[in-house]
VOGU-3710 file (C-alpha; in Angstrom, 3 decimals, decimal comma):
1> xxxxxxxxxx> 101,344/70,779/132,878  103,164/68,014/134,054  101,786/64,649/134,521  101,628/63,474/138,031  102,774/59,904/137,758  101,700/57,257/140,141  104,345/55,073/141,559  104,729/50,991/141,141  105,615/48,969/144,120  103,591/46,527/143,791
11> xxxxxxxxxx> 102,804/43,408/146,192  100,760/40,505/144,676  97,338/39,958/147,090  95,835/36,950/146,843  92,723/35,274/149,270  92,300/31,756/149,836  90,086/29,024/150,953  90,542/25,806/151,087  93,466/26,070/148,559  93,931/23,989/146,098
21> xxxxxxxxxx> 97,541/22,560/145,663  98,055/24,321/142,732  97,087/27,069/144,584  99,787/26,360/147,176  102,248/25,863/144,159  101,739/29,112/142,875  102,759/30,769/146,273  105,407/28,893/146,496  106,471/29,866/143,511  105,555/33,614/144,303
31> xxxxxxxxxx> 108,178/32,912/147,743  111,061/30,860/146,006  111,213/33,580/142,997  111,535/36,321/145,863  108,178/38,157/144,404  106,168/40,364/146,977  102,778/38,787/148,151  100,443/38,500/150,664  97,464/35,722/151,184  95,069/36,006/153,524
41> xxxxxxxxxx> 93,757/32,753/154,256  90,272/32,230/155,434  90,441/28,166/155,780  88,881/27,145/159,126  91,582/25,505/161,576  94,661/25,304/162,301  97,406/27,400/160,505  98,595/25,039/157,489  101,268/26,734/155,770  104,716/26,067/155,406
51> xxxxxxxxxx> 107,220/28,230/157,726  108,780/30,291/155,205  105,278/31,346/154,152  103,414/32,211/157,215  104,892/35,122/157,916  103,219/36,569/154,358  99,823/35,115/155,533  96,583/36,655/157,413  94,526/34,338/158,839  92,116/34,423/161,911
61> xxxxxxxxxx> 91,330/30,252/161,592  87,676/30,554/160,024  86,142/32,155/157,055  85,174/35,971/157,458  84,272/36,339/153,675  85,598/38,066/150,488  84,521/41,665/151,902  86,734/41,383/155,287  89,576/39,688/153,620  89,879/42,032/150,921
71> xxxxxxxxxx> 89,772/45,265/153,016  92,131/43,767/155,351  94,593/42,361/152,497  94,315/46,069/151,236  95,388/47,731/154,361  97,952/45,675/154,796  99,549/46,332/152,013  99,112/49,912/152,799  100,566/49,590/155,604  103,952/47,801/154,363
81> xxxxxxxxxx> 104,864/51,066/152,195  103,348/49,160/148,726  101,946/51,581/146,118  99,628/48,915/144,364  98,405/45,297/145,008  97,705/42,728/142,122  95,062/40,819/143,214  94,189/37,263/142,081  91,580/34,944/143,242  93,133/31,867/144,212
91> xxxxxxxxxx> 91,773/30,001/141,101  93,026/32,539/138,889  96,052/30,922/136,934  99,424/32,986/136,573  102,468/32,624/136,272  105,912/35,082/136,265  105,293/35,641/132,829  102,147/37,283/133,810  103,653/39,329/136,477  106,538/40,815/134,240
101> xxxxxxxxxx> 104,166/41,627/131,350  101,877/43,592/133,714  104,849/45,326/135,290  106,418/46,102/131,498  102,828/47,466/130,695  102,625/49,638/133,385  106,129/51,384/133,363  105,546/51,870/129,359  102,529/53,498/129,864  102,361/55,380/133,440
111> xxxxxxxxxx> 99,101/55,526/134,630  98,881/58,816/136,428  97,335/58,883/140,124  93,640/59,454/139,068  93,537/55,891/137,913  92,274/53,442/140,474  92,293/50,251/138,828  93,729/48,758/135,793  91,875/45,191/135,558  93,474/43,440/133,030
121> xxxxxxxxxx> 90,835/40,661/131,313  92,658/38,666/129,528  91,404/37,904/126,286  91,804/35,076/124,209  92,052/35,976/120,793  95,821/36,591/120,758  98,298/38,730/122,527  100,405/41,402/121,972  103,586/42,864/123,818  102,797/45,682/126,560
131> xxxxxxxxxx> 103,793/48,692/124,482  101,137/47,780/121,926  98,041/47,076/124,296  96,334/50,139/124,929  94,250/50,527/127,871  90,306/51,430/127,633  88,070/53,466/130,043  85,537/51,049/131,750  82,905/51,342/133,889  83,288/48,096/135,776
141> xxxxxxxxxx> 85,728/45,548/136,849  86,344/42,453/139,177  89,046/42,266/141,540  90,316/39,190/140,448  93,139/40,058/138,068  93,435/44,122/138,947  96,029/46,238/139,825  94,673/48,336/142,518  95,873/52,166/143,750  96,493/51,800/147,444
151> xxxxxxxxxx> 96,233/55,536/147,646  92,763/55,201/146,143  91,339/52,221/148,742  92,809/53,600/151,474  90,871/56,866/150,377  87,617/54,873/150,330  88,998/52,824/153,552  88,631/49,753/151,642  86,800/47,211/149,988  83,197/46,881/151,946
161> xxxxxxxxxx> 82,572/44,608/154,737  78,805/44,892/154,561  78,609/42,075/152,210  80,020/38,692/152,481  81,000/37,353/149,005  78,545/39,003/146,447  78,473/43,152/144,910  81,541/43,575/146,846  83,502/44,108/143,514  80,881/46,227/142,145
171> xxxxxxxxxx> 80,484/48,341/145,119  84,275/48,791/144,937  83,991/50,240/141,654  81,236/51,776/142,238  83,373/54,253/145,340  86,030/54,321/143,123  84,297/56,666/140,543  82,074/58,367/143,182  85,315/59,628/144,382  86,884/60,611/140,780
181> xxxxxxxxxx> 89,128/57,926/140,394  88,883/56,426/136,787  89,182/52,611/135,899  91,098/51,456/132,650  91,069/47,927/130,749  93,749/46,274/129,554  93,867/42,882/127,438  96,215/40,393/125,841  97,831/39,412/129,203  99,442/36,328/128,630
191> xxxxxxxxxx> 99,328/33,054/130,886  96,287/34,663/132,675  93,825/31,760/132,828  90,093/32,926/134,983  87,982/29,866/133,481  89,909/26,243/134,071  89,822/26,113/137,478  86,131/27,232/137,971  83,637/24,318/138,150  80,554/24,906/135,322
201> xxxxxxxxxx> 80,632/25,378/131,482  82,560/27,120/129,550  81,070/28,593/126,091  82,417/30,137/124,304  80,165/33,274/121,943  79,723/33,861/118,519  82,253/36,685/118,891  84,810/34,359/120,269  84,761/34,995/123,734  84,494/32,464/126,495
211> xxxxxxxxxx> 81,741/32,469/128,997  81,677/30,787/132,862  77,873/29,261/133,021  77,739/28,104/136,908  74,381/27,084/138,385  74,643/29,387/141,191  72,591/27,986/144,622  69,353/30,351/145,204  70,698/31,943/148,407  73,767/33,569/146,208
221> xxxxxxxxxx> 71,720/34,484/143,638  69,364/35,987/146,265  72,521/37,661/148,218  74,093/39,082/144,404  70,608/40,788/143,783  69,880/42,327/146,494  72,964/43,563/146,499  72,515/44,820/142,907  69,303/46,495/144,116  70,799/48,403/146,904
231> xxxxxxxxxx> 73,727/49,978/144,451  70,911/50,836/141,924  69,266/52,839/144,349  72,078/54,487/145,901  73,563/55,208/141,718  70,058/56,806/142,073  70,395/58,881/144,960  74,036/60,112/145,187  74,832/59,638/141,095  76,681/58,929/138,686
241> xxxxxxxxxx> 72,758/57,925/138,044  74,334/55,819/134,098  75,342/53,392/137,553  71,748/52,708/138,598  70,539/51,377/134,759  73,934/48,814/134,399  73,097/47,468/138,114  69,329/47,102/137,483  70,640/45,876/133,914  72,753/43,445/135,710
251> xxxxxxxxxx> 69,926/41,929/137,768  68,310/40,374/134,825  71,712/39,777/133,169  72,249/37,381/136,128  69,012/36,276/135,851  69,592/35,157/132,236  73,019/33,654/132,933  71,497/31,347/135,143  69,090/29,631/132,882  71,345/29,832/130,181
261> xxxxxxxxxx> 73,695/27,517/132,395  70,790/25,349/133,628  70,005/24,921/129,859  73,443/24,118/129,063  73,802/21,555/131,659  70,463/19,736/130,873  71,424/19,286/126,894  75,297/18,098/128,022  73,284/15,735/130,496  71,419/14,430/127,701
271> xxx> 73,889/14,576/124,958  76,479/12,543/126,316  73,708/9,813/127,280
//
């Protein structure tokens, strides 16, 4: 049988807030080099970007959240004819490098049109060229740093609005397999940096990968498992039921995280005294 092949024409989606201006480099860069993006901005006030750019930016002048601005980055894209959008978060480092890897790796190995995602995590521990970097089924992903299916969002009408910052990746996911669309992992993209732009520690394990610790503020961690709780239950109710345990897994995961980074902080505190 033959394969039915999905398409790349891909636009590069990225949300801001209160960019940083190495943020605003980066899109600049994205503009001058005459790559396909769109940002939608949710800084409060007035519109702040240069000419040339605003006609690739969303904006309504105040923040809506992740949920709105993703769904609505999605459809635009949609809209505009684009098969997939590469979504960053607008501390996510990248560079062109990054962008024709990811394109390489994708025309070398032709996802077909079940796949929904392809989040490519970069890891550390060396890199390879596209042709050897084999992709892995996964049962999660973030946003930041995936290659999304528009066909698959649009058939799930988007990333959820319900939610204003926290689960909304999860959830996405979540629809995504609900619906039979499969999720794949890919590593060793270069010049993909998640970690030096985030405030908190980095540590790194004993397997050599680096961790984020962030001492989160009690109404996010509140917001993140409650969120948690309600995709455990539905995993429960509608299935694939593996979904409820790595939610309700996640809650104390979270939980754990946190007081491993208020640990962390304390002894740095105290160390450097």
């Amino acid at each position: 049988m033959e394969k039915i092949v999905a398409p790349l024409k891909m636009v590069v989606g990225i949300v801001t807030y209160h960019p940083s201006p190495q943020t605003c480099e980066r899109i600049q860069g994205l503009f001058d080099r005459g790559i396909a993006f769109l940002v939608y901005d949710n800084t409060p006030g007035d519109n702040f970007w240069p000419a040339a750019i605003q006609p690739h930016v969303l904006r309504r002048g105040f923040n809506e959240g992740l949920g709105v601005a993703l769904k609505k980055l999605g459809n635009c894209a949609y809209d505009q004819k684009y098969s997939h959008m590469l979504y960053f978060d607008q501390d996510v480092i990248f560079n062109s490098r990054s962008l024709d890897w990811i394109t390489h790796w994708y025309e070398f190995h032709i996802p077909d049109k079940s796949v929904g995602l392809i989040w490519f995590n970069y890891q550390d521990q060396g890199s390879c060229s596209p042709e050897e970097s084999k992709p892995y089924k996964i049962k999660l992903a973030i946003s930041a740093g995936s290659l999304i299916n528009l066909n698959a969002l649009k058939s799930l009408e988007g990333h959820t609005d319900r939610w204003f910052l926290e689960g909304i990746d999860y959830d996405f996911c979540f629809r995504l397999v609900q619906q039979g669309y499969h999720l794949l992992g890919v590593n060793h993209c270069p010049d993909i940096d998640y970690l030096s732009n985030q405030p908190g520690i980095i540590h790194r394990d004993k397997f050599g990968k680096s961790h984020l610790l962030i001492i989160q503020p009690m109404m996010r961690l509140w917001n993140f498992w409650s969120a948690l709780l309600n995709l455990s239950s539905r995993a429960l109710l509608q299935g694939p039921r593996e979904y409820a345990f790595i939610f309700f897994r996640n809650i104390f995961t979270y939980a754990y995280d946190q007081v491993k980074a208020i640990v962390w902080t304390f002894w740095i505190k105290v160390w450097k005294r």
